[in-house]
Z-matrix of the N, CA and C atoms (Angstrom, degrees):
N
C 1 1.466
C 2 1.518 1 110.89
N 3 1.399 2 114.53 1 151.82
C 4 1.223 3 124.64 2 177.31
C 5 1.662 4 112.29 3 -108.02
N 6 1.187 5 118.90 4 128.99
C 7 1.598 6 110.86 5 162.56
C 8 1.222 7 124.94 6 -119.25
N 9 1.243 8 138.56 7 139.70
C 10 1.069 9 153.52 8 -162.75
C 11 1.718 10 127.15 9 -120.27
N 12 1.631 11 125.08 10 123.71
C 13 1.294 12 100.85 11 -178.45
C 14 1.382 13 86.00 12 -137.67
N 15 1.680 14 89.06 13 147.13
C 16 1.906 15 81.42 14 -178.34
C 17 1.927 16 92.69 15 -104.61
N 18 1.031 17 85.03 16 -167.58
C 19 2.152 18 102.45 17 -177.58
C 20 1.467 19 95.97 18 -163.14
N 21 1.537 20 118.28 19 174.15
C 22 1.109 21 142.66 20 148.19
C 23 1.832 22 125.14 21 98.91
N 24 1.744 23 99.26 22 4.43
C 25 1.114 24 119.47 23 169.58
C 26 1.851 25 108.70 24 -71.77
N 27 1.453 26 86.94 25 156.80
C 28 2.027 27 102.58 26 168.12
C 29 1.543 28 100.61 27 157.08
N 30 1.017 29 98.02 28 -146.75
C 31 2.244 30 105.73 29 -155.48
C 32 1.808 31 84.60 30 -102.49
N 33 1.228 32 94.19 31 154.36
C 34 1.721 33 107.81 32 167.79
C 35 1.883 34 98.11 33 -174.77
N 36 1.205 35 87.09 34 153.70
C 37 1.847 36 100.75 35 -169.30
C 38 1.888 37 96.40 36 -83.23
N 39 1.413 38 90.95 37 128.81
C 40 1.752 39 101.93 38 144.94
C 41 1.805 40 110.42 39 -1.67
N 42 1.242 41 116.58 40 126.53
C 43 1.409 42 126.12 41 -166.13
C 44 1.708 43 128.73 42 46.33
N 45 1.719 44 103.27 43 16.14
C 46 1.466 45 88.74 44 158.69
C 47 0.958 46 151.34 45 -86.03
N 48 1.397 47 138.22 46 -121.22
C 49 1.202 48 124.73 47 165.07
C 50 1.445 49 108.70 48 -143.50
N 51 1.092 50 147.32 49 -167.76
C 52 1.670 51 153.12 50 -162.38
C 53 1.685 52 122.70 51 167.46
N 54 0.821 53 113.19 52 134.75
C 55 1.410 54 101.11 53 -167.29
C 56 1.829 55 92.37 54 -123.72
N 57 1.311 56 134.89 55 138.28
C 58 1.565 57 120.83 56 178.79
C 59 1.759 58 91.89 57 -131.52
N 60 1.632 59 105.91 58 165.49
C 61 1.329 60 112.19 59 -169.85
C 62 1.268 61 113.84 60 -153.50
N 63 1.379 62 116.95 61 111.67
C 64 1.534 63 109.15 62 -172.82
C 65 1.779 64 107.13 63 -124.08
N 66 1.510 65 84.45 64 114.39
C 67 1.659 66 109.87 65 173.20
C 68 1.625 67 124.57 66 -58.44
N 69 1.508 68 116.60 67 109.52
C 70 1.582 69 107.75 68 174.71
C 71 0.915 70 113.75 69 -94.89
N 72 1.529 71 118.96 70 167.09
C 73 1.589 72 115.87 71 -168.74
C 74 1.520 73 87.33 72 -167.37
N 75 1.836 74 117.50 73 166.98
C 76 1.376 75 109.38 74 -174.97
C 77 1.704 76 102.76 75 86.95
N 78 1.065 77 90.71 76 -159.94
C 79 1.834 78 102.65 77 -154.21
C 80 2.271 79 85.40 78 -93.04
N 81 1.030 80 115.09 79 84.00
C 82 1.019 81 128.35 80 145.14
C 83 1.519 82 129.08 81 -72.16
N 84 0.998 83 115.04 82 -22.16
C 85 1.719 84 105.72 83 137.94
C 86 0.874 85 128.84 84 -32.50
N 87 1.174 86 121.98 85 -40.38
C 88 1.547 87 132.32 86 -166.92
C 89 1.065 88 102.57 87 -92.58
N 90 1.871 89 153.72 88 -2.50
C 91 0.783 90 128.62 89 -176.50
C 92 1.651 91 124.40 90 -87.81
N 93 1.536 92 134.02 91 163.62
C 94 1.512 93 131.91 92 -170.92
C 95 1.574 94 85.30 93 -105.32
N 96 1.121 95 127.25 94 -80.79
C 97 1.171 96 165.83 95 -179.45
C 98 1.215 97 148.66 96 -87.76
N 99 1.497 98 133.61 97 127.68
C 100 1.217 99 114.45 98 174.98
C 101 1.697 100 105.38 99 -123.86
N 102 1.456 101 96.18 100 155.76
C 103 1.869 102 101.89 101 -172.81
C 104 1.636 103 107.26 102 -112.98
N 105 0.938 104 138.70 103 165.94
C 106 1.891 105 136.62 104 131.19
C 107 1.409 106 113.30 105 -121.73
N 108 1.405 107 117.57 106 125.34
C 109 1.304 108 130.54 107 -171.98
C 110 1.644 109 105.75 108 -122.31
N 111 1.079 110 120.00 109 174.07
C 112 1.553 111 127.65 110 -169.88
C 113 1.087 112 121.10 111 -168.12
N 114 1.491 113 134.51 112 131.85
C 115 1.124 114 139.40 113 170.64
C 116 1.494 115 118.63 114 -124.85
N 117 1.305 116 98.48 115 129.23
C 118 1.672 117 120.11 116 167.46
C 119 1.853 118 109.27 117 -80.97
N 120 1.599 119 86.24 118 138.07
C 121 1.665 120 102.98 119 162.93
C 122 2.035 121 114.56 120 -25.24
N 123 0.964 122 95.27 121 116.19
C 124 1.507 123 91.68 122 175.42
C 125 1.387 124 124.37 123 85.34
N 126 1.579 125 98.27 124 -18.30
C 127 1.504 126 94.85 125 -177.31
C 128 1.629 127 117.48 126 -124.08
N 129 1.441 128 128.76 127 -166.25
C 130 1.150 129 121.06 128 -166.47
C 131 1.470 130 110.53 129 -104.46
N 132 1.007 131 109.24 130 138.24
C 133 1.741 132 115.58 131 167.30
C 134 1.948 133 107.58 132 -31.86
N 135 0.993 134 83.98 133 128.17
C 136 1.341 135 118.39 134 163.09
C 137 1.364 136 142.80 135 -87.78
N 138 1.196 137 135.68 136 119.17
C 139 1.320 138 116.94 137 164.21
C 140 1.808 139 130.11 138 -80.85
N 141 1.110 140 103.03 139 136.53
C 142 1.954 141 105.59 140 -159.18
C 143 1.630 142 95.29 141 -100.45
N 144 1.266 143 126.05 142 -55.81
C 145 1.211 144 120.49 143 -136.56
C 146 1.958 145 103.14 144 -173.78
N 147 0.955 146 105.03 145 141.15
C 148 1.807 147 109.11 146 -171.49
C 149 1.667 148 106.36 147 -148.32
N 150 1.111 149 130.68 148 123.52
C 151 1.353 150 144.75 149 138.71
C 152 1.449 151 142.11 150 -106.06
N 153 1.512 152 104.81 151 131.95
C 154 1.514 153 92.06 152 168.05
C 155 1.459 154 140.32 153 -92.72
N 156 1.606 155 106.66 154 160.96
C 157 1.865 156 94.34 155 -148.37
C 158 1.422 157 105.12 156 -77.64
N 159 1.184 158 128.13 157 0.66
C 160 1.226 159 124.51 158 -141.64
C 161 1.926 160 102.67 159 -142.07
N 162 1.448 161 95.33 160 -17.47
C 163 1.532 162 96.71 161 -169.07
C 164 1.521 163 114.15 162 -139.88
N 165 1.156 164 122.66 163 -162.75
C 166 1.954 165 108.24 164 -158.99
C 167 1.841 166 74.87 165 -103.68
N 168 0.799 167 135.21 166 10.59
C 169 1.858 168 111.20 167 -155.11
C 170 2.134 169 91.81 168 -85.33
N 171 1.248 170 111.50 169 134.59
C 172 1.645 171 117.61 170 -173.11
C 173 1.788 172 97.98 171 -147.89
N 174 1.426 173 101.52 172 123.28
C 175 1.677 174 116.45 173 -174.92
C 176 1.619 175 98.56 174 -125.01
N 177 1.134 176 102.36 175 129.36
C 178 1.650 177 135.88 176 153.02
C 179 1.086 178 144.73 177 -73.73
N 180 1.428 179 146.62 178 145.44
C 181 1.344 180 116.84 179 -178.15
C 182 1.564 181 93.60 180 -97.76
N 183 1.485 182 145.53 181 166.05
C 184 0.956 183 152.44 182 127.30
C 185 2.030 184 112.49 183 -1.12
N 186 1.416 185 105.24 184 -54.39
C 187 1.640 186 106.57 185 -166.09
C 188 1.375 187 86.96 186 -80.15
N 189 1.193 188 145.96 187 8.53
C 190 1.605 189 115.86 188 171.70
C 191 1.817 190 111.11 189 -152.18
N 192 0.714 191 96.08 190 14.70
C 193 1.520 192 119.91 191 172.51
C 194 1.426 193 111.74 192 -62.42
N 195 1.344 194 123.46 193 101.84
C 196 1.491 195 126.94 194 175.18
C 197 1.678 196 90.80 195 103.59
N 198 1.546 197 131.09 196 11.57
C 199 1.282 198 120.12 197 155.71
C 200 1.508 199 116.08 198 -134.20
N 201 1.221 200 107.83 199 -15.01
C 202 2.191 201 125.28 200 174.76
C 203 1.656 202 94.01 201 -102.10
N 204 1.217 203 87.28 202 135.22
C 205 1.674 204 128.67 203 147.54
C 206 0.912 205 159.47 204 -101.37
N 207 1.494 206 134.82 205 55.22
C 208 1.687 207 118.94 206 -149.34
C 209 1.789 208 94.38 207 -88.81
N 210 1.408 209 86.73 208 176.88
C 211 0.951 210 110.99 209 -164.63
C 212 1.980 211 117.17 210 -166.65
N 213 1.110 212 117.54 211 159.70
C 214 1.560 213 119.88 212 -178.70
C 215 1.023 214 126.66 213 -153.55
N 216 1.437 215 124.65 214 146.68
C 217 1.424 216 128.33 215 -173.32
C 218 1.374 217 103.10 216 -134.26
N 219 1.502 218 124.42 217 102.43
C 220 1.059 219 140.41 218 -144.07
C 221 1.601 220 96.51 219 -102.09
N 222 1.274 221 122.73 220 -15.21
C 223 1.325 222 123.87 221 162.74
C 224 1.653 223 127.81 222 -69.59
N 225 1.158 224 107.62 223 -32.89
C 226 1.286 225 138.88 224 146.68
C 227 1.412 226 141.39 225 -63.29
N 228 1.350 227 115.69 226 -20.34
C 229 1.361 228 112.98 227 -163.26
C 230 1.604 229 134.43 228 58.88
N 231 1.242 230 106.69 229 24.82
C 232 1.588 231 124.47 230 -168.35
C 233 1.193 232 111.93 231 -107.16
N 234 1.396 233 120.69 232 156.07
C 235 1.551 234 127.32 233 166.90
C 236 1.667 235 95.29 234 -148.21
N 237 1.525 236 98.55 235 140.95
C 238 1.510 237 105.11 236 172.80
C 239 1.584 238 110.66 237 -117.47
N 240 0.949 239 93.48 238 162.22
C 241 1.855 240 112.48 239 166.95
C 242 1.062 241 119.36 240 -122.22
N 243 1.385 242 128.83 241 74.12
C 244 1.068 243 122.04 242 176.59
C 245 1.945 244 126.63 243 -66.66
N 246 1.123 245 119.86 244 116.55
C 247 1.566 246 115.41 245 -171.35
C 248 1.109 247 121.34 246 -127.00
N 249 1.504 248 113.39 247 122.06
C 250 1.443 249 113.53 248 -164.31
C 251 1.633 250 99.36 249 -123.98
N 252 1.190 251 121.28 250 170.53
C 253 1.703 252 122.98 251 161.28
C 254 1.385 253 84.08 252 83.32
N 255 1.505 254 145.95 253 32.08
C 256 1.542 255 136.40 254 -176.74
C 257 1.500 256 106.25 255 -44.42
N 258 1.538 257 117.62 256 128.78
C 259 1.240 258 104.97 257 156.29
C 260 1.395 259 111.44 258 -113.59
N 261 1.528 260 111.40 259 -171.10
C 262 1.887 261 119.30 260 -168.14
C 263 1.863 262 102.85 261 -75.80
N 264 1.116 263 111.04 262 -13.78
C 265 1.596 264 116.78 263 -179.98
C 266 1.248 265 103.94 264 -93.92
N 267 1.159 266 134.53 265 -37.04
C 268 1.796 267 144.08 266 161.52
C 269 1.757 268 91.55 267 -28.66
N 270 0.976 269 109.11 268 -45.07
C 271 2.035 270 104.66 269 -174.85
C 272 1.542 271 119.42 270 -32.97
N 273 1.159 272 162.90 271 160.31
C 274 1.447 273 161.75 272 -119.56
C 275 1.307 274 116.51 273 61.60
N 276 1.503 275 99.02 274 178.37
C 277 1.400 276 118.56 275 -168.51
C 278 1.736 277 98.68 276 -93.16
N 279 0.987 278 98.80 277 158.64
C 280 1.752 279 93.47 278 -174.64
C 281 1.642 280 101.93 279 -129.36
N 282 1.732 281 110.50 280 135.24
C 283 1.498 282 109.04 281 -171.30
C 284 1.535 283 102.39 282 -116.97
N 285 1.357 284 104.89 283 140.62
C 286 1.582 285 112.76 284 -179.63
C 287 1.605 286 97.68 285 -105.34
N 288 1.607 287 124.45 286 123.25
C 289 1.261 288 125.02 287 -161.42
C 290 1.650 289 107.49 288 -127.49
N 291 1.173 290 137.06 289 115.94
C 292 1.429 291 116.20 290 172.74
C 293 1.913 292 103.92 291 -88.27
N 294 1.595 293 94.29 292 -173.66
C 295 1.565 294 115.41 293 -171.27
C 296 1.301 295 108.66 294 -164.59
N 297 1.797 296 103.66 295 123.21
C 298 1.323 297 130.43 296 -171.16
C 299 1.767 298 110.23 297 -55.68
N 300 1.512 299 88.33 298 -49.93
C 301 1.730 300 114.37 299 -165.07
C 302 1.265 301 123.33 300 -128.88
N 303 1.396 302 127.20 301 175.01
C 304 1.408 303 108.13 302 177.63
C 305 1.607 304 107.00 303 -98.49
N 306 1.319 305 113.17 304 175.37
C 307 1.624 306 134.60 305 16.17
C 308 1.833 307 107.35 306 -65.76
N 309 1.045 308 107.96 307 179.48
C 310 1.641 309 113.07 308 175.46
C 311 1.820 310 88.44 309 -95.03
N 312 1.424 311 114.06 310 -64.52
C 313 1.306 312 100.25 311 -177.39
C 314 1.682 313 120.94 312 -82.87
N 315 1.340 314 118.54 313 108.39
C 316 1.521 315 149.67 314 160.67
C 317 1.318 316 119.58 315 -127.66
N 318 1.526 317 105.41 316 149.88
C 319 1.081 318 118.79 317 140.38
C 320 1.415 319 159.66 318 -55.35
N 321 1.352 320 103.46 319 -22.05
C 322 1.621 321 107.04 320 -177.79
C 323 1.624 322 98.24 321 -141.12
N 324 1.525 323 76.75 322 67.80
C 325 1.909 324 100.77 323 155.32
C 326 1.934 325 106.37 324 -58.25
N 327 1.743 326 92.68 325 153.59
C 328 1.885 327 92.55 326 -172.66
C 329 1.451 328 92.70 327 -104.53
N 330 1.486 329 142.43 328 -9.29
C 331 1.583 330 123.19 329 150.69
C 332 0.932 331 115.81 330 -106.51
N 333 1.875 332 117.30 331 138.23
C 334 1.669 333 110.85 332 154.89
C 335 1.679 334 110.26 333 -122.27
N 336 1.140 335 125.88 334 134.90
C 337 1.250 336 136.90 335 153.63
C 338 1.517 337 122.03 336 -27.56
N 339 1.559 338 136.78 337 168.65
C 340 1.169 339 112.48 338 158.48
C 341 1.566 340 126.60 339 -102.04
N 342 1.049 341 105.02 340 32.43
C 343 1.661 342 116.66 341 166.42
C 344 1.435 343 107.10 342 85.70
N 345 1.158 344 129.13 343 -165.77
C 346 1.806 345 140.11 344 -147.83
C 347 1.481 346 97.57 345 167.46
N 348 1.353 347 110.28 346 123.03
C 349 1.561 348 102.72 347 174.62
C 350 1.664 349 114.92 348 -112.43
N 351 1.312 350 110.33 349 134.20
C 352 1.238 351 120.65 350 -168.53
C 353 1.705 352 108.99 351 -97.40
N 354 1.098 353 145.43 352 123.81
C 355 0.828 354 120.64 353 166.42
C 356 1.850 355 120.02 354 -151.51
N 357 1.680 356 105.72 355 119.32
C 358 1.540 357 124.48 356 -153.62
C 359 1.715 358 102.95 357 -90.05
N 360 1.314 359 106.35 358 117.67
C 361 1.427 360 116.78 359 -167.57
C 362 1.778 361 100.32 360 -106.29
N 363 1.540 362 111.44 361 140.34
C 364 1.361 363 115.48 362 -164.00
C 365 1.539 364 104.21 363 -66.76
């Protein structure tokens, strides 16, 4: 098993920045991949952002592309999100997800974290 905890969520104004960090632990060997996904009030989880643990390959979604960063420290067991340009829709809970196998980008990753809520005030 893999476990996951993220950190580094809280409030920040329209165009800031945020940095989030989710710690693995457990049989990280085993991991393919890591994801961050997010969900807004009312709506459905999302996929944000995907890397692989092992290789340069890094996917975006369209809504944050040219303002998210992931990133990893494989010595560590870490993955970051770095997020800058915050906007008021950036608001949700944010999920740090690993992956056994590929693809890197999926949906039904086999760890999720219990989320970090971000939320960008105008």
């Amino acid at each position: 098993q893999v476990q996951l905890v993220e950190s580094g969520g809280g409030l920040v104004q329209a165009g800031g920045s945020l940095r989030l960090t989710c710690a693995a632990s457990g049989r990280t060997d085993s991991i393919y991949a890591m994801g961050w996904f997010r969900q807004a009030p009312g709506k459905e989880r999302e996929f944000v952002s995907a890397i692989s643990w092992r290789g340069s390959s890094r996917y975006y979604a369209d809504s944050v592309k040219g303002r998210f960063t992931i990133s990893r420290d494989n010595t560590k067991g870490t993955v970051f999100l770095q997020m800058s340009s915050l906007k008021t829709e950036d608001t949700a809970v944010y999920y740090c997800a690993s992956r056994g196998s590929k693809p890197v980008v999926a949906t039904d990753y086999d760890y999720w974290g219990q989320g970090t809520q971000v939320t960008v005030s105008s």
